[in-house]
N, C-alpha and C positions, 0 to 999 in steps of 0.2 A: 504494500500500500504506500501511495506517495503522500505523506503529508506537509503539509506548507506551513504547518501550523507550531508553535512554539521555538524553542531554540535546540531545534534540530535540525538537520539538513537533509535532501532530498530523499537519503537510506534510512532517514529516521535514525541517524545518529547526533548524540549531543554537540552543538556548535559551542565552543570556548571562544568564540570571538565575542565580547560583551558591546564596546562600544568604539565608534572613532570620533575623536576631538579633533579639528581642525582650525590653526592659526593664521593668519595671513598678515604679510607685512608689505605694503606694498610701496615702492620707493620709484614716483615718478612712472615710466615704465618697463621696471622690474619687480616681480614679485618674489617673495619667498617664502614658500608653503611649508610648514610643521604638521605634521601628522602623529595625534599618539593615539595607538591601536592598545584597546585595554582586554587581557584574555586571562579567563579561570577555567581551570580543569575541574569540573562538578564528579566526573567519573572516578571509580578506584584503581584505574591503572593508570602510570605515567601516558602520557601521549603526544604525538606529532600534528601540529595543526599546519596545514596549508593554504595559504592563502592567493589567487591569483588577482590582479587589478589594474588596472588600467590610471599610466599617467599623462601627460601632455607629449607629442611627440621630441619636442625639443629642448625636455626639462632635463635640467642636470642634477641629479640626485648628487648629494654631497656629505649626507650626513644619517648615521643609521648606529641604534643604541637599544640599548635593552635595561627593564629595571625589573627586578625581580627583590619585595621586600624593600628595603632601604639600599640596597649594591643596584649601582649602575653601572653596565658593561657598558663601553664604543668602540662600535665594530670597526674593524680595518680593511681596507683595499683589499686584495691580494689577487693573484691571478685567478680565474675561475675555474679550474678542474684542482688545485691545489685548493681554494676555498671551499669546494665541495668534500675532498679527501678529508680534511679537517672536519666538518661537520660531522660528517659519517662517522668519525671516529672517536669524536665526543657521542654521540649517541649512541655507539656502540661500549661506550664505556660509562653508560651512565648518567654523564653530564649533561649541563642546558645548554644548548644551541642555539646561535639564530643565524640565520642565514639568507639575504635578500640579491636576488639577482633578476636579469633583465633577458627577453624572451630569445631563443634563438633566432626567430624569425618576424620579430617586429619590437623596436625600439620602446612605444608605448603602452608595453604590455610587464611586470613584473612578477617575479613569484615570492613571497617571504612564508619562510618555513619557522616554525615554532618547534623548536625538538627538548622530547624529556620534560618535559611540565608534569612534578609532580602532583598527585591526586591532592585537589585541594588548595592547589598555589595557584596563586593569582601573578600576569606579568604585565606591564606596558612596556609595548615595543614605540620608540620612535622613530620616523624619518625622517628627513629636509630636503626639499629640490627649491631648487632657483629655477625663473622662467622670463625670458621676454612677454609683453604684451601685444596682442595682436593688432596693429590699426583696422578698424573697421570702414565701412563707406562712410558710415555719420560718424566719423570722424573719433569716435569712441575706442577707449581702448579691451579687450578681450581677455579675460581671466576666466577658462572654462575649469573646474574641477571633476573630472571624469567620473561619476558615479554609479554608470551605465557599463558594464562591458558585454558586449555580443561575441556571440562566437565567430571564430577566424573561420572562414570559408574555405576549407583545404581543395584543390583542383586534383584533376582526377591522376594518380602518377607520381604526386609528391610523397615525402616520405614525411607523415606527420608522427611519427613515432622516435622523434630524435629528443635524445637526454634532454636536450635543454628547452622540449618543448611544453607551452603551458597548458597541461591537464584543468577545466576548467569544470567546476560544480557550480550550479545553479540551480537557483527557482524566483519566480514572479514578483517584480520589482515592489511591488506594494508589498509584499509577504518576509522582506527581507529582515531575519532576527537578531539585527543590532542597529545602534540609534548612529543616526549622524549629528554632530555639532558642528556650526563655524561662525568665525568672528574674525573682522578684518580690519587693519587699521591703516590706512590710506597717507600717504604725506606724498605731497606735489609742490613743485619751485612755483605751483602756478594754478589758482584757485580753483578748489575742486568745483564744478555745476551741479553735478547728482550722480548719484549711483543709481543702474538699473539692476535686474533679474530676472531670469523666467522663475525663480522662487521670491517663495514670499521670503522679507525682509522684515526686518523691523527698522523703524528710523532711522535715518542717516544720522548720527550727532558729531556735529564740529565741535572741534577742541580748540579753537582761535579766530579769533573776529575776522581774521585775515582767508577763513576757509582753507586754508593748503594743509590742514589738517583733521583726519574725520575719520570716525569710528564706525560699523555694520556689521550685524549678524543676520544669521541663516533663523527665518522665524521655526519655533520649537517643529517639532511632529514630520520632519522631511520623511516621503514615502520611497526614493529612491527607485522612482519612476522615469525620471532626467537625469541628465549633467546637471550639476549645477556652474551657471554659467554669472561673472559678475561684470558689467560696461561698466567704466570709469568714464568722466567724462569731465575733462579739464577744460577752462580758458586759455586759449593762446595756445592749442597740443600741437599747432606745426611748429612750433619755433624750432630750430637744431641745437642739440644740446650737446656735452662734454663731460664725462666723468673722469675722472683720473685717479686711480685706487692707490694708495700705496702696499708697497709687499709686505708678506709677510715676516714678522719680528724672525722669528726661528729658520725659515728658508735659508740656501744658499744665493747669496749675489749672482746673478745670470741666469739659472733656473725660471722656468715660471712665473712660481710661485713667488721667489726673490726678487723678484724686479717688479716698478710701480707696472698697471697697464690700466690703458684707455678704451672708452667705450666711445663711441661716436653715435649720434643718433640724426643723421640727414634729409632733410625733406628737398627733395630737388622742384625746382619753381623752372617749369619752361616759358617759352616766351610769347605771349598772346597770339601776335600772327600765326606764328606755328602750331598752338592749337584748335585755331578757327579750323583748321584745313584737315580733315580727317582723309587718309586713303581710302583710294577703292579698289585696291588691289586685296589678294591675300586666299587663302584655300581654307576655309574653315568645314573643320572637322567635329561634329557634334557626337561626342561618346555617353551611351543613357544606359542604365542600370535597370536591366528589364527583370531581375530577378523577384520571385517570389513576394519579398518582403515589402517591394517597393507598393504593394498592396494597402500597406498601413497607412491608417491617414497622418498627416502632414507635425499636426501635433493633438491633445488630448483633449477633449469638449465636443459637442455635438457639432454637427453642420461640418465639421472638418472637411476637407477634401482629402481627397488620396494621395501619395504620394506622386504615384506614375502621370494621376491628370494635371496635377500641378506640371511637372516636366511637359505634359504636351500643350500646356497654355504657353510655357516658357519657351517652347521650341515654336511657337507660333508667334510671341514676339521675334525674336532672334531670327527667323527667317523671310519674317517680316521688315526687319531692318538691316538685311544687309546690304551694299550695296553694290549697283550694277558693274559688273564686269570682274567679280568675285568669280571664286570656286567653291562648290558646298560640299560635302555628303553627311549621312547620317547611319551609326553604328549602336545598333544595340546588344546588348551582351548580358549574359548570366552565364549557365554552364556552357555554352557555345555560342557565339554572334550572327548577326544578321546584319548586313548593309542592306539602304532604300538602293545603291546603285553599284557598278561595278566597281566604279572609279567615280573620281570627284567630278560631277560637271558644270558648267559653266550656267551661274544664275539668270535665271529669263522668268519668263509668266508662263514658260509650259514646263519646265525642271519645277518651278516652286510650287505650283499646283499640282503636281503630282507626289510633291513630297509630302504637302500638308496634309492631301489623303491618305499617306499610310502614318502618318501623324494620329490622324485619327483613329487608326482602327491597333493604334500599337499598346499592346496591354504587358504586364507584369509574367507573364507566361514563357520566361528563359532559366526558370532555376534558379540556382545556386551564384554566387559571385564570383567569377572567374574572368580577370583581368588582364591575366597575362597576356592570351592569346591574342582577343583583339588589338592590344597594343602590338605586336608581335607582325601582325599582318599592316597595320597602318605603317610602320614603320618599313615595311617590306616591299611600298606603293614610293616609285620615284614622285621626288618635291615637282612644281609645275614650275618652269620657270617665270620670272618676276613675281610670282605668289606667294610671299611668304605664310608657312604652314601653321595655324592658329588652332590648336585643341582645346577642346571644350568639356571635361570630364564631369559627370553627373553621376553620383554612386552614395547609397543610404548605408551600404555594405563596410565590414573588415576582410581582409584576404590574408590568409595563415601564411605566405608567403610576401608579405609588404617589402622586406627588403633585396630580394628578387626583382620584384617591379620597378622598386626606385632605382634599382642599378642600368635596370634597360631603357629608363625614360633619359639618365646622365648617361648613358653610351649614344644614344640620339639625341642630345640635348642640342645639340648644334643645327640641329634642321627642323627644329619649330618652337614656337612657344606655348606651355600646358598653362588654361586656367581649370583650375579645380570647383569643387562644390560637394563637402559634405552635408548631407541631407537626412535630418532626424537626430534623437540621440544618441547617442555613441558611436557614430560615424567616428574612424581611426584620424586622428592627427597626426601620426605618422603617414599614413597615405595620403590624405588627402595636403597636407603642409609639405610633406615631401615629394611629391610629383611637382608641384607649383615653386617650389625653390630648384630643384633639380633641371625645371626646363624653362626657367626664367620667367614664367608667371606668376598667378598671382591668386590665391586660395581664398577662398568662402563659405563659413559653415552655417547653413538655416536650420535653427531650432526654435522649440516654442512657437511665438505666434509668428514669427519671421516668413518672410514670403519670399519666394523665389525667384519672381521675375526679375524686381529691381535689385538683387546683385547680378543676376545673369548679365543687365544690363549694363551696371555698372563695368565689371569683366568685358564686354563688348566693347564698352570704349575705350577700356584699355589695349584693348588689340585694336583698334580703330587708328589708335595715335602713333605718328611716327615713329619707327622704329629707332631706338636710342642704339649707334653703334661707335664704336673704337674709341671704350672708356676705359679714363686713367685714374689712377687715384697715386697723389704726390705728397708726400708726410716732407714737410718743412719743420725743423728742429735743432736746435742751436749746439755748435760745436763740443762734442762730448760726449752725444747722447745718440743712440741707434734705434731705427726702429723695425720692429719683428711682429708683420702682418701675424694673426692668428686667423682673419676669418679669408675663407675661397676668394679670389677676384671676383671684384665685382661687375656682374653680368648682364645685369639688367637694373632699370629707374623708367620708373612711372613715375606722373603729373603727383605731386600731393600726396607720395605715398612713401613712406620710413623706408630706409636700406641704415642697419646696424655695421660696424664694422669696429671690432676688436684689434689692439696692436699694443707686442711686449716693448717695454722704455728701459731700456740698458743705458748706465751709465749716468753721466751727471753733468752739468752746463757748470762753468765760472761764474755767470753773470744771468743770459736772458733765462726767464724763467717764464716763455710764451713759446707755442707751437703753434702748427697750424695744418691741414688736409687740402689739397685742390683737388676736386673730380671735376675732369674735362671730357667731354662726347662730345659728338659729332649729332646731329636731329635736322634733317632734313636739309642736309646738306649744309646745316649751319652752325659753326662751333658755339660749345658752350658750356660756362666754367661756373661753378660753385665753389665758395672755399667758406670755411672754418675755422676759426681761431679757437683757441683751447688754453690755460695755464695748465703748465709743469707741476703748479705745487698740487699734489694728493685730496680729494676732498676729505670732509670729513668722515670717520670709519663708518665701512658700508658690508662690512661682516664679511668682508672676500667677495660678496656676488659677484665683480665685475671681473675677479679673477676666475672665478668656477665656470662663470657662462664664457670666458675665452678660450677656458681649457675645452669647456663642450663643444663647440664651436670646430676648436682643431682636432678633437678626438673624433668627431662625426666626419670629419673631409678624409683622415686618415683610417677610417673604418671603410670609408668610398672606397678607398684606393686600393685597402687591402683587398678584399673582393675583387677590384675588377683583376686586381693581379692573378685571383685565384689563389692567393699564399705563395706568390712563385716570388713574391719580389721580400728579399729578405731585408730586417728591420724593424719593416711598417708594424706587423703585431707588436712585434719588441718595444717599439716607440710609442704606440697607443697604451701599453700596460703600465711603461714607465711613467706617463703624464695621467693616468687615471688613479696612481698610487700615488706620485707627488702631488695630484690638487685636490683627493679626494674624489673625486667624482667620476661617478660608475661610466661604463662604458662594457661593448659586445664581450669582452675575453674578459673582464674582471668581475668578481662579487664584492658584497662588503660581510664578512663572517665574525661573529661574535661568541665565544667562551664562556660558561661560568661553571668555574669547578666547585664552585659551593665549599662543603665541608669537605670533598675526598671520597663521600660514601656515596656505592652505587647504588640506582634506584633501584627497585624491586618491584616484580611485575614484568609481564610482557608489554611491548611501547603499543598502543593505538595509534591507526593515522587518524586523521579527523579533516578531510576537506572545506572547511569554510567558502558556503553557497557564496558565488556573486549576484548583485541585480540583473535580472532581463530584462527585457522591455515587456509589457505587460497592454497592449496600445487595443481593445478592440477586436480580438479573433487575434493579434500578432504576437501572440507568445512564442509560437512556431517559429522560431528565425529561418530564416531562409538556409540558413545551413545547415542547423538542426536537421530540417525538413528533408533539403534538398540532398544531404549526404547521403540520407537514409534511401530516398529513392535512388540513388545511384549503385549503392549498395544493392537493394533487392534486384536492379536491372541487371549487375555483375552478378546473383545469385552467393552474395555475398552477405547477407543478412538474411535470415527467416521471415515470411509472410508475416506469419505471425507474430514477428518483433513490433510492427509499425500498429499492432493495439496496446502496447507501452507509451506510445505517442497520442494515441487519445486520452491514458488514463493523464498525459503530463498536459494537454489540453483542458484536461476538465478542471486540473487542478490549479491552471492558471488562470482560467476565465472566473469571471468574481460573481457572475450569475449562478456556478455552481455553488453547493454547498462543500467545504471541503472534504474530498476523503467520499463524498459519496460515489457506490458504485454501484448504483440502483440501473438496470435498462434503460431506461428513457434517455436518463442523465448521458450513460455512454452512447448511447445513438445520434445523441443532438453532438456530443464531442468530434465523435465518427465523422456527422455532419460537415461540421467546420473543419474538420481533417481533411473529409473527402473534396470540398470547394478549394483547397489548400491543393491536391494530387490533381485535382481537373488540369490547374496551372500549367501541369507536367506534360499529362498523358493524355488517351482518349479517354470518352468514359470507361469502353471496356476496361482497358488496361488501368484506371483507375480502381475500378471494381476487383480487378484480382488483386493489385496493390493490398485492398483493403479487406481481402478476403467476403466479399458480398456472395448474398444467392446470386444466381445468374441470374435472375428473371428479376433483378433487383430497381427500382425504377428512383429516379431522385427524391422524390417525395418520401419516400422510404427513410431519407436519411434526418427528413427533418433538420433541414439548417435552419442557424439564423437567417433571418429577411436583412437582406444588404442595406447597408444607408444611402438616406436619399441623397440624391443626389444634388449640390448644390446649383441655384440656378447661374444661367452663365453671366458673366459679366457685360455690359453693354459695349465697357471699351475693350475686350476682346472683340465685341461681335463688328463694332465700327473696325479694327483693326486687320481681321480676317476679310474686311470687303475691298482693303485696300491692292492695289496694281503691283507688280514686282516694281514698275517705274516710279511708283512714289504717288500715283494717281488716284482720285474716286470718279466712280460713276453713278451718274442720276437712276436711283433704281430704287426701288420698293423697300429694300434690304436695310438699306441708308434710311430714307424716311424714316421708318421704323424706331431707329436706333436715336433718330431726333426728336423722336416722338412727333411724329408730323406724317399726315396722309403725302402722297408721291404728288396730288394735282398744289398742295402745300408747300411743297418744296418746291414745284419749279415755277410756281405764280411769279414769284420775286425777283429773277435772275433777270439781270440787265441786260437789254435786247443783242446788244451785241459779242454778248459773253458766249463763250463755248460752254456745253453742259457738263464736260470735263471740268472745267478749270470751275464753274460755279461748285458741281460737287466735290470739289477738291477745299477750297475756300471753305464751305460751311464747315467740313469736317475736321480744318483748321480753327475754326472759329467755334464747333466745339468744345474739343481738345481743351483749347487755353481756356474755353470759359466754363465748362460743367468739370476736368480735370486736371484742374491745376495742381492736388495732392499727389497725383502719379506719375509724374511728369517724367520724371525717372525708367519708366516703364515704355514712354512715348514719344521721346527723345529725338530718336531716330529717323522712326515715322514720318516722326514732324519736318526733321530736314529732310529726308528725301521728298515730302509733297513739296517744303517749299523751293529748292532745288528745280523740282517738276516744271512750278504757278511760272519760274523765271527763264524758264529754257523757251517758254510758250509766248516769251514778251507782249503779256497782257500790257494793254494800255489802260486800262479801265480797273485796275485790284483795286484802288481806295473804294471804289462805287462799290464793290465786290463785297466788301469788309463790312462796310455799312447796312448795306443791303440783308446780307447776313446777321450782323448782330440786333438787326431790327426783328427777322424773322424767329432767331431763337431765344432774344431778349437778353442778352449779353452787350457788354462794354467794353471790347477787346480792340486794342487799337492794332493796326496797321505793322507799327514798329515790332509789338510785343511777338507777333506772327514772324517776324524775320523779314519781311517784305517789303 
């Protein structure tokens, strides 16, 4: 029997995970997260608690310690098959262990093990990582705490039974048997505006008139349903900043760790003319996540929409605004892909209309999330010439092999630029931050009430704008003093958007105690230089962050390297274990391992393991992950699983849907589970082969199964529907459709139009003159649209737009001027 219920986990054995408390210190934009993890063993024999979880992909773990009673252990570095040896061998001999290490196959995933907890003791474990914050489009900055972990979608062939790989237990987010706490304390050079969340919060409180200082917590009773995700949101957050750390007291001179080192925080400001002018060249390549899961709706409340329809509203903008004399295609993928075409071809009104129609009929029905491949084939397709190649990645999914993909997006990173987009909760920050750093893009993650469109669109006009190429970056600093980049060259700079850049400071000046950085590119054939001035002298103490996130920085580029060498280039491991033990901070070949030999005496008793459940997402019918699901059918299809395993999967259905009772195993109950199982296999199969999937009578008919009734469906947007009527050229036309949309009979709309107006260029005008005046919140959304109609109104050298404008805003009772329109 599965039960969800008290503090046991999924076997119905006791959970010692009790509670985790959560600290945040956030400085400007870096954070530094504390975690103490509090566990008692209730059982009579010693036992091993396992924990697997999910961090930020780019967090630098730095700091990991054990308290047991009044003795607190801290753990140390060490290599990881040596840290592991060590473990085993305290547990093998009795003693307490801890041991935290990070996943073989994805960076944001770790495991900490509990060993030898005797019956009855209580321990808190803690951790520490430092993290950059994400810029968002509103300008906000990003602090997601992962509280969600999905299962990693292994593809069909890989070896997911490697040592280092994370073993995950789970049950239903709402059902998880320990509390969350957090409380955060904010300090900014530059007054805070507000803190947001998709959780409840309790009051901001400022600690200074001045605001640069403010306190927040997580309101009580979190269901661990979501991330929990926190926007910061400063005055004045483009300004470019300078930290300068000084080393540490104990280090050696020249080391790392020994020397001051600098953080840079750049916002690069192009030049107006140059971004009035968007290209219209470029091959865009739209990648969509058609696996199973994408079925869940968007976020949790009624009326939601579903994932996958969201992606086809967004793929109805986006192909809505790209512009002429582009290249398209569009690729969907779960456990195998599907292109709309052979090859990319060239945007017109019979390519776009034809894409929009399998737009429509494109559903969740690919399985499991397997990304390799289609990346594998896109890169396999020659670039067009003068097209530079723009990817567009859309994925709700983890993949059990993240650092496989990232390696093959930096082995092609030269022949296009990746924007990303994780969708829902617990989308990987690893994947989706590292595809979009590795191929010079630019990452997006919608959760909560977050909408998809307008960052899709946002990501569109960053591939819109000039392509920034042949940049430099020049460290000026006064005779004495050397400087030792830590972070990759830098590769790409968009309009208004942060590029961090870490570098070690050897040595000492006589006298200037001022630096300074020039990054120079080239943008559209036009040179173009930012610089920064910095002091030499150290701020004030900043607990190492600036040192750990440069060592992470360079541990992460030399983890790149070693891969792609394959181990063949000697060193690089040697180099990464060395700077992961001297800054602290984990990395792929290191653990942090901890000792406590107590009094000498070994425990007694055989050891217990004890897996500590993680949250699933719990969304609607979506406890089934899509890999859960989709493994298991792959399995039965290889005759690799028993038919009859997959009614283990209804009983873990029933127990996660909150309409059951738990633990009940009454008929009904299991049939309606079946139900929602069998709507789940349709995705896959036929119905037959759905039915023997599910072990059904033959003569079995759906109604049989009693599903739930599907949610309604939300109604459609108006400016979708005005959006969808418009022309690949940027055009409307006078038609029924339109009316409609302006709430206006067709003899309505064209009563008005100025005798000498084309019916083109009038319905192009009003739908302008909508736009700006019934949709000025979305604008974001319709950006594009909008230039390309008016682009259209000016190719057509109307003499008569003002009369047009008027005319218009008379008829739909708006006040939009002339200018406001672009025209």
């Amino acid at each position: 029997m599965v039960n969800c219920c008290g503090l046991v986990t999924v076997k119905n054995e006791p959970v010692p995970l009790k509670s985790i408390a959560v600290e945040v210190s956030v400085q400007g934009h870096v954070a530094t997260v504390s975690s103490t993890l509090q566990y008692e063993n209730q059982e009579q024999s010693p036992l091993e608690a396992i924990f697997v979880f999910p961090l930020p992909g780019e967090a630098a773990v730095c700091r990991f310690s054990a308290k047991i009673g009044q003795i607190e252990v801290v753990a140390e570095v060490q290599e990881k098959q040596k840290a592991q040896e060590q473990y085993d061998d305290a547990l093998s001999s009795g003693q307490q262990a801890f041991l935290l290490e990070e996943s073989d196959e994805s960076p944001d995933v770790f495991k900490l093990s509990v060993g030898s907890l005797p019956p009855g003791e209580k321990a808190s474990v803690s951790l520490d990582y430092v993290t950059e914050l994400a810029v968002q489009a509103d300008d906000g900055l990003r602090l997601c705490l992962p509280a969600v972990l999905n299962p990693h979608y292994q593809p069909q062939g890989s070896d997911s039974g490697s040592g280092g790989s994370a073993q995950v237990s789970s049950v239903p987010a709402g059902s998880v048997p320990y509390s969350l706490s957090l409380s955060a304390h904010v300090s900014s050079p530059h007054p805070i505006s507000r803190v947001e969340s998709n959780c409840p919060l309790d009051p901001l409180n400022y600690l200074n008139t001045e605001k640069t200082q403010a306190t927040v917590s997580l309101a009580a009773g979190h269901q661990f349903d979501r991330d929990v995700e926190l926007l910061l949101y400063y005055q004045d957050t483009h300004q470019p900043t300078a930290i300068v750390e000084a080393a540490q007291a104990s280090a050696k001179p020249g080391s790392l760790m020994g020397d001051p080192v600098v953080m840079l925080s750049l916002y690069p400001e192009f030049p107006k003319d140059v971004m009035s002018s968007m290209t219209s060249h470029g091959e865009f390549l739209f990648v969509v996540d058609r696996s199973g899961s994408m079925e869940c709706p968007m976020h949790l409340g009624s009326g939601s929409q579903d994932r996958i329809g969201s992606a086809r509203d967004t793929l109805l903008l986006l192909l809505k605004s790209l512009p002429m004399g582009c290249y398209f295609n569009i690729i969907g993928f779960g456990s195998s892909y599907e292109s709309f075409f052979s090859k990319s071809v060239e945007y017109s009104q019979k390519t776009m209309d034809e894409a929009l129609q399998k737009v429509k009929e494109m559903r969740a029905d690919l399985g499991g999330t397997e990304i390799l491949q289609p990346l594998k084939h896109i890169y396999s397709q020659p670039c067009l010439p003068d097209q530079p190649r723009q990817l567009f990645l859309f994925t709700d999914g983890e993949v059990g092999n993240t650092k496989e993909v990232l390696d093959l997006v930096k082995t092609n990173a030269g022949s296009h630029r990746c924007f990303s987009f994780g969708i829902g909760e617990g989308a990987s920050t690893a994947l989706i931050s590292g595809v979009a750093k590795q191929a010079t893009g630019h990452a997006q993650f919608i959760t909560g009430q977050d909408r998809m469109q307008p960052k899709a669109m946002q990501s569109l006009r960053f591939a819109l704008q000039p392509a920034v190429v042949d940049i430099s970056v020049k460290w000026n600093v006064p005779k004495g003093v050397s400087v030792t980049p830590l972070s990759p060259p830098l590769r790409v700079v968009f309009q208004g958007q942060r590029a961090i850049l870490y570098a070690q400071l050897t040595g000492e000046s006589s006298g200037d105690t001022e630096g300074s950085v020039t990054v120079k590119y080239s943008l559209a054939k036009q040179p173009v230089e930012n610089q920064l001035s910095f002091s030499l002298k150290p701020a004030e103490d900043t607990g190492m962050t600036v040192h750990r996130l440069g060592a992470r920085t360079l541990i992460q580029s030399l983890e790149v390297e070693e891969r792609e060498q394959d181990g063949e280039k000697e060193g690089v491991k040697e180099k990464v274990i060395e700077l992961s033990v001297q800054s602290g901070v984990s990395s792929a070949f290191t653990a942090f391992i901890a000792v406590h030999k107590g009094d000498g005496e070994a425990l007694q008793g055989q050891l217990l393991r004890r897996q500590v459940p993680t949250p699933m997402l719990n969304i609607r019918g979506c406890s089934l992950t899509d890999w859960d699901f989709s493994s298991s059918v792959d399995k039965v299809l290889e005759r690799d699983m028993k038919l009859s395993e997959l009614d283990d999967r209804a009983d873990q259905l029933m127990c996660s849907t909150s309409e059951f009772e738990v633990g009940t195993k009454s008929m009904s109950a299991k049939k309606k589970a079946k139900g929602s199982l069998a709507s789940r296999v349709k995705g896959f199969f036929s119905k037959q082969r759905a039915c023997e999937v599910l072990e059904c009578d033959e003569d079995c008919d759906e109604e049989d199964f009693d599903s739930p009734a599907p949610t309604s469906k939300p109604v459609r947007d108006p400016l979708l529907q005005l959006i969808s009527l418009q022309k690949a050229s940027g055009s409307w036309v006078l038609e029924a459709a339109l009316a409609e949309v302006l709430a206006k009979t067709e003899e309505e709309v064209a009563k008005p139009k100025p005798a000498q107006v084309d019916q083109e260029v009038w319905a192009t005008v009003l739908a302008l003159v909508w736009l700006y005046g019934f949709k000025t919140e979305a604008q974001e959304d319709w950006q594009f649209v909008a230039m390309k109609a008016v682009s259209w109104i000016q190719a057509q050298k109307v003499a008569s737009v003002s009369e047009c404008v008027q005319a218009g805003n008379t008829l739909l009772g708006y006040q939009v001027q002339k200018n406001t329109l672009g025209l």
